[in-house]
N, C-alpha and C positions, 0 to 999 in steps of 0.2 A: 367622751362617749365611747363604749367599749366596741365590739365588733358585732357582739349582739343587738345591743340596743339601737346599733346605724342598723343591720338587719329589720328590726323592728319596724323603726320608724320606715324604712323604706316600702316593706309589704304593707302599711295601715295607709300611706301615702298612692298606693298603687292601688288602691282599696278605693277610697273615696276618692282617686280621680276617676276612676270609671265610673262611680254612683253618679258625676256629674256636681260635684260636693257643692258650689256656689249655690246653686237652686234648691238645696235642702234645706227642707228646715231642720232645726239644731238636734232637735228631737231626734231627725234619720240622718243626722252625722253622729249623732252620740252610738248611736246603734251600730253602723256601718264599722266604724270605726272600736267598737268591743269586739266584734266579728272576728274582723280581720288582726283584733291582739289575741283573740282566743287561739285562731287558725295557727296564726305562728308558735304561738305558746305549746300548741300538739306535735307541729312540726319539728320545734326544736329537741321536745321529749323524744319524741318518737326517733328522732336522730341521734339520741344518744342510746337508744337499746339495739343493739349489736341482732342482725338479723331481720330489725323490722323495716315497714317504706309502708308511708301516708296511700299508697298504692292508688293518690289519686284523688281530686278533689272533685266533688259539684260546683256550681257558680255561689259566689258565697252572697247569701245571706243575709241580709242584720237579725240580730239579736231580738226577741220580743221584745214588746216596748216595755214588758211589766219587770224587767230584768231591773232588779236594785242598785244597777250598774248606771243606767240609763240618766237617771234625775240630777248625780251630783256633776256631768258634763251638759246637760243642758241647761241646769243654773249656772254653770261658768260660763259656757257661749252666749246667755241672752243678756250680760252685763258688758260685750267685748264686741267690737265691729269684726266679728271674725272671717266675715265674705271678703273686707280689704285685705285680709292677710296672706304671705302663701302657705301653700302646703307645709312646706318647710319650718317656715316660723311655728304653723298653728300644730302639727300631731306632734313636737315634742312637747307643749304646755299642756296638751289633753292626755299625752299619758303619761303624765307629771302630775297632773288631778285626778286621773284615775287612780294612781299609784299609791298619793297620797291616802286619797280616800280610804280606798282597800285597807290601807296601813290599819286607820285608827277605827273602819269598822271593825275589823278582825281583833285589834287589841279591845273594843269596847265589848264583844265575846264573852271573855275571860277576865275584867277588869273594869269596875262602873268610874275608874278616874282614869280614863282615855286622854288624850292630846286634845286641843281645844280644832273643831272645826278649821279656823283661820289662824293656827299652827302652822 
């Protein structure tokens, strides 16, 4: 794991522990947790253009629930006891399914012979 991706995982982790992530349902940890990968995803942009600064965040948010982002992490958690697991274990597997996901939505785009779902 690179130095970003420990980054990552650490802001999505500090994310969902203050949502109180055990008592959610999967639904508003799938959300929580886009959030807080989008957040970072700005933050890192925004850190590499010479002059600019995030000049500061709101309290973050989840994600709308209608976000196309949302359904392929809450079909992964509702097959998984993912309340046993920790932090640790669980946000690099969800954004390893998000990852994925994204992968082969964006190649199904431009190409109707994409990677099989359970690829």
């Amino acid at each position: 794991m690179d130095e970003t991706d420990d980054a990552r995982t650490s802001v999505v982790r500090a994310a969902l522990r203050s949502h109180g992530w055990r008592s959610l349902p999967a639904e508003e940890v799938a959300r929580v947790l886009i959030a807080a990968r989008d957040r970072h995803r700005i933050e890192v942009l925004l850190g590499d253009v010479v002059g600019t600064s995030d000049g500061g965040w709101q309290a973050l948010s989840p994600v709308d629930p209608d976000d196309i982002r949302v359904a392929p992490l809450t079909e992964f958690l509702s097959g998984r006891p993912w309340r046993e697991m920790s932090l640790r274990a669980l946000v690099p597997e969800l954004l390893d399914v998000l990852d994925r996901w994204w992968f082969r939505w964006q190649w199904r785009l431009g190409d109707e012979t994409a990677p099989a779902d359970d690829a």
